[in-house]
C-alpha positions in Angstrom: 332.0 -132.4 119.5 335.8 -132.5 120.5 336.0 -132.6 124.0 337.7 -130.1 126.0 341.3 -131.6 126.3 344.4 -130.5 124.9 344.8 -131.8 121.8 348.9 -133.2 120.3 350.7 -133.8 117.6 352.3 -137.0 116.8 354.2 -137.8 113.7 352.7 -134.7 112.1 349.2 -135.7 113.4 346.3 -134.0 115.2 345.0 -136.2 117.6 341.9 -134.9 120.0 339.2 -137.2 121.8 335.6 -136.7 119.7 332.3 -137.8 121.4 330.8 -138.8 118.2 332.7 -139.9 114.9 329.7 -140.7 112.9 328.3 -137.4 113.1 331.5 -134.9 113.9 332.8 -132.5 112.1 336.4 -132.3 111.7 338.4 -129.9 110.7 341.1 -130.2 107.2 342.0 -133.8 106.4 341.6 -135.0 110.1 339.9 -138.4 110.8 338.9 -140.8 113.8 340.7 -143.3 114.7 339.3 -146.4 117.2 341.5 -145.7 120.7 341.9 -149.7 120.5 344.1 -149.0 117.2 346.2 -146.6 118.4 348.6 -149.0 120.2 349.1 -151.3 117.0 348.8 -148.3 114.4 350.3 -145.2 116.0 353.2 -147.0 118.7 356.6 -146.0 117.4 358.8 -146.6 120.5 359.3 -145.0 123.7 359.5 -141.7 122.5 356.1 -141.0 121.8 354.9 -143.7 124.5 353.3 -140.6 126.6 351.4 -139.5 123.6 349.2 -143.0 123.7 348.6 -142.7 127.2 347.4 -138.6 126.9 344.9 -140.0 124.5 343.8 -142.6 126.2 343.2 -140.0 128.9 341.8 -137.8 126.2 339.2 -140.7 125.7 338.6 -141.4 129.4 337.6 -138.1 129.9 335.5 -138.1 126.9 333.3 -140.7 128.0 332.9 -139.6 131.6 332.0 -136.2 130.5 329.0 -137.9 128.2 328.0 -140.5 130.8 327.6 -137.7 133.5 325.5 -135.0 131.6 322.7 -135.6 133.9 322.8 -136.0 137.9 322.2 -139.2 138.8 320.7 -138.0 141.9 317.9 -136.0 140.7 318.6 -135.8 136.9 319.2 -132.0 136.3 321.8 -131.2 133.8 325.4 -130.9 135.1 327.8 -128.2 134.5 331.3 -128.0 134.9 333.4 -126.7 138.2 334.9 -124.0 138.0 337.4 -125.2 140.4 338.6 -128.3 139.7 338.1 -131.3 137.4 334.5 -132.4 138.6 330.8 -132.1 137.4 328.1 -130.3 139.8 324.3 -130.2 140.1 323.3 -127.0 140.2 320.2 -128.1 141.5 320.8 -130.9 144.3 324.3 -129.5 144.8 325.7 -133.2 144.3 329.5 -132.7 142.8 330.9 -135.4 140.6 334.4 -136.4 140.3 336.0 -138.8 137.6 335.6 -142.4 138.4 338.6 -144.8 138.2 338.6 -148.8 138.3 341.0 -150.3 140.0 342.1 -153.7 138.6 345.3 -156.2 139.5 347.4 -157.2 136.8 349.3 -160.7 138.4 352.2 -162.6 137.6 351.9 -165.7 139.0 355.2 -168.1 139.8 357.2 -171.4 140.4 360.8 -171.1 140.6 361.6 -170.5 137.0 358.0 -170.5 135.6 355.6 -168.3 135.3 351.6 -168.5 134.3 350.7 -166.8 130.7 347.6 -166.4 129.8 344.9 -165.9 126.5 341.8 -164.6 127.1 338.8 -166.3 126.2 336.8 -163.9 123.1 339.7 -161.7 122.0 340.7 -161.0 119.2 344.6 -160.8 119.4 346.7 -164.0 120.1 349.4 -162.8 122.2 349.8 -164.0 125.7 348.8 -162.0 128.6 348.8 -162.6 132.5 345.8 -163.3 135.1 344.0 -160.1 135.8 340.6 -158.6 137.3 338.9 -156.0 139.1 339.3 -155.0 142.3 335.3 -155.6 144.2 333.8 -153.8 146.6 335.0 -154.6 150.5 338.5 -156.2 148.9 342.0 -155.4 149.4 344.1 -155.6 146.3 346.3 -158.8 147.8 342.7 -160.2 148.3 341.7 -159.4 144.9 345.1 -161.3 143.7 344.1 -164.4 145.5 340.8 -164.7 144.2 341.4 -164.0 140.7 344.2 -166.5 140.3 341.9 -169.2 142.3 339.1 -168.0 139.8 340.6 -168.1 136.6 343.3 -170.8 137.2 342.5 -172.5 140.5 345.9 -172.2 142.0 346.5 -171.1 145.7 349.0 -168.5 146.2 351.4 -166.8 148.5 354.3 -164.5 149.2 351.7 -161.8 147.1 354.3 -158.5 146.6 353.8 -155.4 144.8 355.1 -154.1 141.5 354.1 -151.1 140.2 350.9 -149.4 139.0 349.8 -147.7 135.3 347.1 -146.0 134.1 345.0 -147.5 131.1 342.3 -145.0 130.2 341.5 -147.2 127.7 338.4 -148.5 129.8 339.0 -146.4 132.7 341.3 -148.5 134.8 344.4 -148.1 136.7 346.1 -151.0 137.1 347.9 -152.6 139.8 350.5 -155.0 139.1 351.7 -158.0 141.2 354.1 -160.5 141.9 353.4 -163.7 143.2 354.4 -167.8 144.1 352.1 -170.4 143.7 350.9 -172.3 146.8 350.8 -176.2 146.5 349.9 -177.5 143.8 350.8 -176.6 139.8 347.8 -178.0 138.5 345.5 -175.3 136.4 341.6 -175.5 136.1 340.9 -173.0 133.8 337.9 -171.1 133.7 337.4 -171.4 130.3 334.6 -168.4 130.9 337.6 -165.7 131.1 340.5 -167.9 129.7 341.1 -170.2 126.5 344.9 -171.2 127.4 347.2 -170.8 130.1 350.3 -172.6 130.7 353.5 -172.5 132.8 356.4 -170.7 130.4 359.9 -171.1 131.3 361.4 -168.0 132.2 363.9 -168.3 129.1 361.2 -168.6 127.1 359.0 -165.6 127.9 357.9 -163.7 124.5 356.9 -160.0 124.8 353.8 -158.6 123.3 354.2 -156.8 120.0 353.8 -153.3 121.6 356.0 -152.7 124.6 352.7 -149.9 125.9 351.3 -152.5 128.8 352.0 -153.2 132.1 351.5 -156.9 131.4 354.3 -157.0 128.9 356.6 -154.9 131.5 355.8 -157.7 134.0 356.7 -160.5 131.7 359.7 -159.0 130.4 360.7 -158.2 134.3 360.4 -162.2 135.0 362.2 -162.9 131.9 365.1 -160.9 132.6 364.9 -162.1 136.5 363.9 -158.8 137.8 361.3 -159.5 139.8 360.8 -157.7 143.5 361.6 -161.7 145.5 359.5 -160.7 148.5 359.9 -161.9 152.4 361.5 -165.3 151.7 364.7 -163.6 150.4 365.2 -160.7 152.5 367.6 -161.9 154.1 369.8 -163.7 150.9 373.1 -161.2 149.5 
């Protein structure tokens, strides 16, 4: 079934989110495509950089639409509101909105360095920075801290905010982060979430192959020495 979302072109191409592939039918010479290869496949540049992200919302959507058929509450079917983007139980009277994770995307520092990361059982090879969800009772500078210690076990400080983004790709909306390493330089990986990560020179900072991310805005930022600097410096012209 394809989902009720408004459907765009790209390149010439139909693009709509589908509940099912295996089993949809689709109109002409239209065919699915994974979400997960539409950054390496269907990425040509800036200028269709808001078409990704409209599918990835397209696919977000999708899956909250299936997931929420059935009131978790007292498991009537739902229906859609005719008011605004939610589910309600006509029976209970329960009304059910989209849920969002949040998540922290952090670049950690020292002077001129920054920590890049690979995740432990991925697929692509490119380096990343520490990240992780948000938990219940946390602020988001909380959730920095304890990822960093978690994944790295480095202290941190002087935590400052960058900017946020969207990634419908598995429902998040990420927060990204700035901040300085506390003491000592010396990483204990969690080789549970991480297989590498290392201190990279800011010189030396390599983008990821698709410039779609806000992990690869963040390292690029640090590269180019564009970093928000935070309460130490607010006083430096």
């Amino acid at each position: 079934m394809i989902q009720d979302i408004a459907p765009h072109r790209m390149d010439n191409q139909f693009m709509a989110a589908i509940e099912d592939p295996e089993t949809a039918r689709l109109p002409g010479n239209l065919v699915p495509v994974d979400s997960r290869r539409l950054r390496p496949d269907f990425y040509f540049g800036d200028e269709n950089r808001h078409i990704i992200f409209e599918a990835y919302t397209a696919g977000q959507l999708a899956r909250w639409y299936h997931d929420n058929r059935y009131c978790g509450t007292c498991a009537h079917k739902t229906v859609p509101s005719k008011t605004e983007r939610a589910l309600c139980c006509p029976q209970c009277g329960r009304t059910i909105y989209p849920r969002i994770l949040p998540a922290v995307i952090i670049g950690v520092t020292d002077g001129d360095r920054i920590l890049m990361t690979k995740y432990a059982g991925r697929s692509y090879t490119f380096y990343a920075l520490v990240a992780g969800f948000n938990e219940i009772g946390e602020t988001l500078e909380e959730t920095v801290a304890r990822e960093v210690m978690e994944e790295v076990g480095l202290k941190v400080k002087n935590i400052r905010y960058y900017k946020s983004q969207p990634w419908g790709i598995v429902d998040d909306l990420l927060a990204g982060f700035y901040c300085d390493v506390d003491g000592s330089t010396e990483i204990i990986l969690d080789r549970n979430e991480l297989k590498e990560a290392v201190w990279v020179e800011r010189k030396d900072v390599e983008g990821q192959p698709h410039d779609l991310s806000l992990t690869n805005e963040m390292m690029v930022v640090f590269r180019d020495g564009r970093e928000p600097l935070g309460y130490r410096y607010a006083m430096r012209e």
